[in-house]
C-alpha positions as CSV (number, residue, x, y, z in Angstrom):
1,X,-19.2,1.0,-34.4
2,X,-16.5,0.4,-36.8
3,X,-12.8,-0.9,-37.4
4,X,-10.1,-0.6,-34.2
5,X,-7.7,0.3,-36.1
6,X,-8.3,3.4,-37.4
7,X,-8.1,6.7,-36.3
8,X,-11.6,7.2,-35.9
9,X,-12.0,3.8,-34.9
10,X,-10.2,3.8,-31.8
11,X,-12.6,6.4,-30.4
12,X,-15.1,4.6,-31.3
13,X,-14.5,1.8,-29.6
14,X,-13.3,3.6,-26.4
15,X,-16.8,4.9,-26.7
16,X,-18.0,1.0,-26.8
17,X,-16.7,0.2,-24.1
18,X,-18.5,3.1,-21.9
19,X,-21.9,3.1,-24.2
20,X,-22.9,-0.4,-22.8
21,X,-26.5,-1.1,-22.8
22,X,-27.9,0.1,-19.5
23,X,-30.6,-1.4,-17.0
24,X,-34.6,-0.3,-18.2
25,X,-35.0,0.7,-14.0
26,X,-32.6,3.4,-14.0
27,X,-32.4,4.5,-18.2
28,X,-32.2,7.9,-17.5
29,X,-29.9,8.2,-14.8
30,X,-27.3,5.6,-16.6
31,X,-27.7,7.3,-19.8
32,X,-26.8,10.6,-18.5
33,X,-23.9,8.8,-16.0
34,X,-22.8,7.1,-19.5
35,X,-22.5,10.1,-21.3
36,X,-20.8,12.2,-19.0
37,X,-18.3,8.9,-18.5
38,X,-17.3,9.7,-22.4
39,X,-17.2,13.5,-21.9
40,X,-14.9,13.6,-18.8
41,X,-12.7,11.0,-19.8
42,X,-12.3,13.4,-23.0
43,X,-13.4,9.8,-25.5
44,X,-15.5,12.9,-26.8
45,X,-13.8,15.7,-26.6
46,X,-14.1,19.6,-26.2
47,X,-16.0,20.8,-29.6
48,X,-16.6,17.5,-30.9
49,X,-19.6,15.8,-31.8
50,X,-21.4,12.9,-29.9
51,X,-22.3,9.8,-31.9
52,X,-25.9,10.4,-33.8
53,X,-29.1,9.8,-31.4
54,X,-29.7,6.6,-33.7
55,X,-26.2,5.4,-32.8
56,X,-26.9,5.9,-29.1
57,X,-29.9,4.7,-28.9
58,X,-28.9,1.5,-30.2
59,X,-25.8,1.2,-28.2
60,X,-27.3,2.2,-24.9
61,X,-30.5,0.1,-25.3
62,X,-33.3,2.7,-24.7
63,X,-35.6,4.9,-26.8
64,X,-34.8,8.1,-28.1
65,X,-36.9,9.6,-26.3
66,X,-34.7,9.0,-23.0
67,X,-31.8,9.5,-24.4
68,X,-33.3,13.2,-25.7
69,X,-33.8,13.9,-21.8
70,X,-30.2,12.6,-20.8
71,X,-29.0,14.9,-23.7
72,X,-31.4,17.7,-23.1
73,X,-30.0,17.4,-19.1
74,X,-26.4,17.6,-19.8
75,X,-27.3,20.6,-22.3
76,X,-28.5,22.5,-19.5
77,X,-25.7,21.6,-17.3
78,X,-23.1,23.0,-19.4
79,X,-21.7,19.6,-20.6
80,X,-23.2,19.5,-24.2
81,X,-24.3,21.8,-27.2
82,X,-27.3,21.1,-28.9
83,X,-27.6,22.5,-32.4
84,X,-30.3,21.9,-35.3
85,X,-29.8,21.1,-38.6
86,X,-28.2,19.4,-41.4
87,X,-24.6,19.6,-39.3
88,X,-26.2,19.9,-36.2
89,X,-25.9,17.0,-33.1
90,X,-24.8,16.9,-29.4
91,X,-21.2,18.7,-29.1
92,X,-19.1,18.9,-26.2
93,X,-18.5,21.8,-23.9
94,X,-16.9,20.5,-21.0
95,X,-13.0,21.1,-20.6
96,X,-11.4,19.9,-17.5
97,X,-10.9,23.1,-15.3
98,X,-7.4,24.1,-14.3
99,X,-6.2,22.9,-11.0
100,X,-6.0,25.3,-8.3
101,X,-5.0,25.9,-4.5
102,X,-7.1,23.6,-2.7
103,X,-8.7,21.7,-5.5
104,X,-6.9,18.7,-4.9
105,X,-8.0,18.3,-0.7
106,X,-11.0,18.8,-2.3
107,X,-11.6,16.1,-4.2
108,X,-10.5,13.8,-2.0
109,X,-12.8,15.0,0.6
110,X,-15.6,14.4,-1.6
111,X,-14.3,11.3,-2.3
112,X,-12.7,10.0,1.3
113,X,-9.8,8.7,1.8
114,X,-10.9,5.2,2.3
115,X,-12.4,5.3,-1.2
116,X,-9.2,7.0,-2.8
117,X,-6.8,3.9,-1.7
118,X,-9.7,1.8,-2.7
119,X,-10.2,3.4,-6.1
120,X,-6.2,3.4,-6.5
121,X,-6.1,-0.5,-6.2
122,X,-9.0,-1.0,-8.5
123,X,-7.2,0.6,-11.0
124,X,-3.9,-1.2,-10.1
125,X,-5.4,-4.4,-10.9
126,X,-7.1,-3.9,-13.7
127,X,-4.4,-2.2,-15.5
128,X,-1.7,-4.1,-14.6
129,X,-3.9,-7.3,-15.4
130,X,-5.2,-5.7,-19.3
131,X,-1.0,-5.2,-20.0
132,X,-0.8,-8.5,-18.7
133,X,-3.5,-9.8,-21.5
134,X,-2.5,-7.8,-24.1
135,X,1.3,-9.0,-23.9
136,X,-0.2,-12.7,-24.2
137,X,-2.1,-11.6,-26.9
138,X,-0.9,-11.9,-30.8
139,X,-1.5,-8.6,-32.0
140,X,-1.9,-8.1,-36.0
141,X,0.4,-5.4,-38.0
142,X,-2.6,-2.7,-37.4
143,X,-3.2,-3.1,-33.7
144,X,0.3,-2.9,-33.0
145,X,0.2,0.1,-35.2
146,X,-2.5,1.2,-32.6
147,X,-0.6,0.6,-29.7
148,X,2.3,2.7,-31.0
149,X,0.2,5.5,-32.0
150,X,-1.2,6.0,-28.7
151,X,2.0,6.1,-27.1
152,X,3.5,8.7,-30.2
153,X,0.2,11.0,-29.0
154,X,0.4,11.1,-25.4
155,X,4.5,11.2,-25.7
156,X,3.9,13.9,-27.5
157,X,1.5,15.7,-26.3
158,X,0.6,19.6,-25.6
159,X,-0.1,19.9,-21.3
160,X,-3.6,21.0,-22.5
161,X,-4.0,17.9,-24.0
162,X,-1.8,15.6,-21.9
163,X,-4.8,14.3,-19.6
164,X,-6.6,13.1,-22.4
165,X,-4.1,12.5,-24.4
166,X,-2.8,10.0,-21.5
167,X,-6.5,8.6,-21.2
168,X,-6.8,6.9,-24.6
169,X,-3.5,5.8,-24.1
170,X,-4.6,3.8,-21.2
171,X,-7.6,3.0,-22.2
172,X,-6.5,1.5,-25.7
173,X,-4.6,-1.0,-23.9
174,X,-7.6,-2.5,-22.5
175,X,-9.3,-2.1,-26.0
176,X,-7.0,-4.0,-27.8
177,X,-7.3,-6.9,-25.4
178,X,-11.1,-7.4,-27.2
179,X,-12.3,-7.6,-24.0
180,X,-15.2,-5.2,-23.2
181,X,-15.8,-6.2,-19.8
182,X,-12.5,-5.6,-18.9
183,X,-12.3,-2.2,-21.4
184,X,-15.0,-0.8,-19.3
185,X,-13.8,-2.0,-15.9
186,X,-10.6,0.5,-17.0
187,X,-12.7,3.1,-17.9
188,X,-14.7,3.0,-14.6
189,X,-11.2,2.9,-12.8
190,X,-9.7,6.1,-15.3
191,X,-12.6,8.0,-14.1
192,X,-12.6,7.4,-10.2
193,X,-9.4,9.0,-10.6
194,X,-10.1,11.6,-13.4
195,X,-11.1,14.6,-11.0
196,X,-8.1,14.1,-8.6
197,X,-5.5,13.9,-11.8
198,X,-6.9,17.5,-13.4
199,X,-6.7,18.8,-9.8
200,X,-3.0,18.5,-10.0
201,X,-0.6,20.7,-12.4
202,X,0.9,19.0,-15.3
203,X,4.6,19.0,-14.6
204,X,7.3,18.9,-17.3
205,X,9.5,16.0,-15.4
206,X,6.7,13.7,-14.5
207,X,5.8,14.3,-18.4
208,X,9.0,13.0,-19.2
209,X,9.7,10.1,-16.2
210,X,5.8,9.0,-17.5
211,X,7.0,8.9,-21.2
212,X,9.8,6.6,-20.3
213,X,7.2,4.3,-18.4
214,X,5.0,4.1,-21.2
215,X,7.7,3.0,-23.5
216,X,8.3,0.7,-21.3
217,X,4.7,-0.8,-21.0
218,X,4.6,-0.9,-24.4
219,X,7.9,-2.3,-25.3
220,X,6.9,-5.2,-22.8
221,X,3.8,-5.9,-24.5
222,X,5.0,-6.0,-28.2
223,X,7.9,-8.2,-26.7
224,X,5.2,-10.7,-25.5
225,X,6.6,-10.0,-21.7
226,X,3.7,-9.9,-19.6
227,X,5.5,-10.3,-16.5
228,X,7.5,-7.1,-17.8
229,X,4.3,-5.7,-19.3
230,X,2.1,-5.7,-15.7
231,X,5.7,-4.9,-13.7
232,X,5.9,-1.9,-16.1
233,X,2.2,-0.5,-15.4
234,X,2.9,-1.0,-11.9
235,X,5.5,1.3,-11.2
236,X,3.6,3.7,-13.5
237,X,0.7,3.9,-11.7
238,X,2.8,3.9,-8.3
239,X,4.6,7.0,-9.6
240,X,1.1,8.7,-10.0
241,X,-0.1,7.6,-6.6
242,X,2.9,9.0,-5.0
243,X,2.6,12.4,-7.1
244,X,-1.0,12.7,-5.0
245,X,0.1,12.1,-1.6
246,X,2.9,14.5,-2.5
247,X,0.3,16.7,-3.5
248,X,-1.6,16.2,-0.5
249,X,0.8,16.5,2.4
């Protein structure tokens, strides 16, 4: 779907990585479970445009008439726009909502707490173990140039866009591993997460304490330090599981 490198190319292959073909059984339910995987984690985000139905089709593995009903389903859920034309296509709706009183216990009811520390593990490990990779990894002049650009954005960042600003920054570490098994196995761990990390306000000091951390993950991966790199991620994540229970208490 295009270079890595790029701009452009970065989102598309974060979209890779959730777009995986998907089993002929279930086509429309995966579709639709694919789809919303790329709008939530914000790989597509509010007022842009899905890839073309051809593009889908061929990534997902199914006919374009499935993936017309997945589209045509999320349409009338709110998550997607549906216009005609010569600049027409699929374009997102879906913002995360802003957290309020109660939104948080919510969640995690829905969820249950056994499947929270569960869900919190699996992303430990996967994380820590894509820094690992990547800080084994020889990375060329542009990936780096990736890496580093990721880390600029979400450092950077408005708190309207810090979520998914902080996603792709994730995210592109597993990317640039050129491992799509283990790309989408951080994806799926981002999203188990996602609704319990818009439930909570975006605070100015954990912006800051975060931005440190993710210097630090990178600086351990360009220094080829994946002991660092996976020590690094750890205490990152730690900070944000310890930012819910604070939440939740």
């Amino acid at each position: 779907m295009g270079s890595p490198t790029g701009e452009g190319g970065v989102k598309e292959t974060q979209l890779g990585s959730l777009l995986r073909p998907v089993r002929a059984g279930n086509a429309f339910e995966e579709t639709v479970e694919r789809l919303l995987q790329a709008i939530k984690l914000g790989v597509v985000p509010h007022g842009e445009r899905l890839p073309s139905e051809r593009d889908l089709a061929v990534h997902l593995g199914i006919s374009r008439v499935t993936l017309r009903e997945a589209i045509r389903s999320l349409q009338e859920a709110g998550y997607l726009d549906v216009r005609r034309g010569r600049y027409g296509g699929a374009f997102v709706l879906y913002r995360p909502p802003d957290p309020s009183d109660g939104d948080l216990a919510e969640a995690v009811n829905q969820m249950g707490a056994g499947d929270l520390a569960d869900a919190l593990t699996f992303r430990m490990a996967v994380e820590c173990g894509a820094a690992q990779i990547l800080a084994t990894t020889s990375l060329d002049p542009s990936q780096r140039a990736v890496l580093l650009r990721r880390l600029s954005e979400v450092n950077d960042a408005a708190p309207a866009d810090y979520r998914r600003l902080d996603t792709a920054f994730h995210l592109s570490i597993a990317e640039l591993t050129g491992s799509p098994l283990l790309a989408a196995a951080c994806a799926d761990a981002r999203l188990r997460v996602t609704d319990l990390l818009n439930a909570i306000p975006v605070l100015g000091p954990n912006i800051a304490h975060a931005a440190v951390q993710h210097q630090a993950i990178v600086s351990a991966i360009l220094a080829g330090d994946p002991d660092g790199a996976s020590r690094a991620v750890a205490e990152h994540l730690e900070g944000t599981a310890a930012l819910l229970r604070g939440f939740l208490a």
